[in-house]
C-alpha positions as CSV (number, residue, x, y, z in Angstrom):
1,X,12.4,-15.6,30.8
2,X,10.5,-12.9,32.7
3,X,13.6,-11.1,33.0
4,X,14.9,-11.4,29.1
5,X,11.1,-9.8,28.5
6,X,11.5,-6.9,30.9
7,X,15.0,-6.5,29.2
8,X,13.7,-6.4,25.5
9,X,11.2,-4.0,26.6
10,X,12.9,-1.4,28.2
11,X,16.1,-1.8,25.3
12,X,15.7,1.1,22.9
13,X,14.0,-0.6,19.9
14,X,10.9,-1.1,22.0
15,X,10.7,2.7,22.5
16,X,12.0,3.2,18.2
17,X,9.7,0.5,17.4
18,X,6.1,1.9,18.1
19,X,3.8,1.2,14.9
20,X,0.4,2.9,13.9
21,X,-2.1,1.0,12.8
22,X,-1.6,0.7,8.5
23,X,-3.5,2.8,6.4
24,X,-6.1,0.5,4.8
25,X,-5.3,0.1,0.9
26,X,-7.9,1.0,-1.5
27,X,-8.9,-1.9,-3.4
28,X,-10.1,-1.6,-6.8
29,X,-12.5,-4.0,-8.7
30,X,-9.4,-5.4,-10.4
31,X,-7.4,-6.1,-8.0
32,X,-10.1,-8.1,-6.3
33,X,-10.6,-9.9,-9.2
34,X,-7.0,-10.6,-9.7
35,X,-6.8,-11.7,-6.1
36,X,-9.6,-14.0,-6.5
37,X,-7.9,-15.7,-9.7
38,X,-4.6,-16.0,-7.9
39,X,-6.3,-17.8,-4.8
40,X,-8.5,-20.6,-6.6
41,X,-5.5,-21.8,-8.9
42,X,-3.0,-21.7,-5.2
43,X,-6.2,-24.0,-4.7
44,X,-5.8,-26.1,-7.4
45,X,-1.6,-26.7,-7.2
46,X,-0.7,-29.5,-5.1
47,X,-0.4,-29.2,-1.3
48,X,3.2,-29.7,-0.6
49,X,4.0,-26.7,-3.6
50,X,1.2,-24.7,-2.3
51,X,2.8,-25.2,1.3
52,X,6.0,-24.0,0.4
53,X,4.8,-20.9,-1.7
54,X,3.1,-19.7,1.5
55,X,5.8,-20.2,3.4
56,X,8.1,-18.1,1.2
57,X,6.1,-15.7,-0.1
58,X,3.2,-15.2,2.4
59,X,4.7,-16.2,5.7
60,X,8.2,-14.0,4.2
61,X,10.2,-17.3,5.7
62,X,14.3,-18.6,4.2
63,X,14.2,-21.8,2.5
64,X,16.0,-23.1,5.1
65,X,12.9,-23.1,7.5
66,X,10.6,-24.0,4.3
67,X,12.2,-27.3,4.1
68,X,12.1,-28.2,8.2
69,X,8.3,-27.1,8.1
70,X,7.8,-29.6,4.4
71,X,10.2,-32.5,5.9
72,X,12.5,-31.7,2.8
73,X,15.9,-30.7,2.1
74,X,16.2,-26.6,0.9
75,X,17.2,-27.4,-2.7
76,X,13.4,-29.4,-2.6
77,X,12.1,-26.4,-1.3
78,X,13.9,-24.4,-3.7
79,X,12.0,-26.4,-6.5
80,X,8.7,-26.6,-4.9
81,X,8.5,-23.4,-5.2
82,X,9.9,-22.2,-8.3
83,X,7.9,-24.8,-9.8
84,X,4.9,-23.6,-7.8
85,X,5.8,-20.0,-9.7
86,X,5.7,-21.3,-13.0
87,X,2.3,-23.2,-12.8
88,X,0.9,-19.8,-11.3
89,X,2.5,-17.9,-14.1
90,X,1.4,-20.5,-16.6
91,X,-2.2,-20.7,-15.6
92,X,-2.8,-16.8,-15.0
93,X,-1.0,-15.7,-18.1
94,X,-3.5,-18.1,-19.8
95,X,-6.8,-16.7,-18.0
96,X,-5.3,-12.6,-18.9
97,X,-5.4,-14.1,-22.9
């Protein structure tokens, strides 16, 4: 193991691969507000569709490893998730009106 490490480091992606910090994003009132909104109703969907919309979306993971993590199959994750999509579009579309 301490081996493949010294490997990866020295390959020539660890020398490409050097990252600054990330410019800090301006935030404006808005888009605080909007972020607020689209956190309380994740809140309020049920756990195993609110599970598998972070694991797509905020965790960036295939459905594949969505549906090891929930215990389901992918086309169950697949669902979870779309259906986690339309409440959130349902709900905030509402609040906007």
């Amino acid at each position: 193991m301490a081996n493949q490490c010294r490997e990866t480091h020295r390959a020539r992606w660890a020398s490409v691969l050097r990252f600054a910090d990330p410019p800090e994003a301006e935030t404006r009132a808005g888009d605080t507000a909007a972020i607020i909104d689209l956190v309380n109703e994740l809140r309020r969907l049920p756990p195993h569709i609110r599970l598998a919309l972070v694991l797509r979306y905020y965790l960036d993971l295939p459905f594949e490893e969505v549906a090891s993590i929930s215990r389901c199959s992918a086309d169950a994750a697949k669902s979870r998730v779309r259906r986690g999509i339309e409440s959130l579009k349902t709900t905030l579309t509402l609040q906007e009106s």
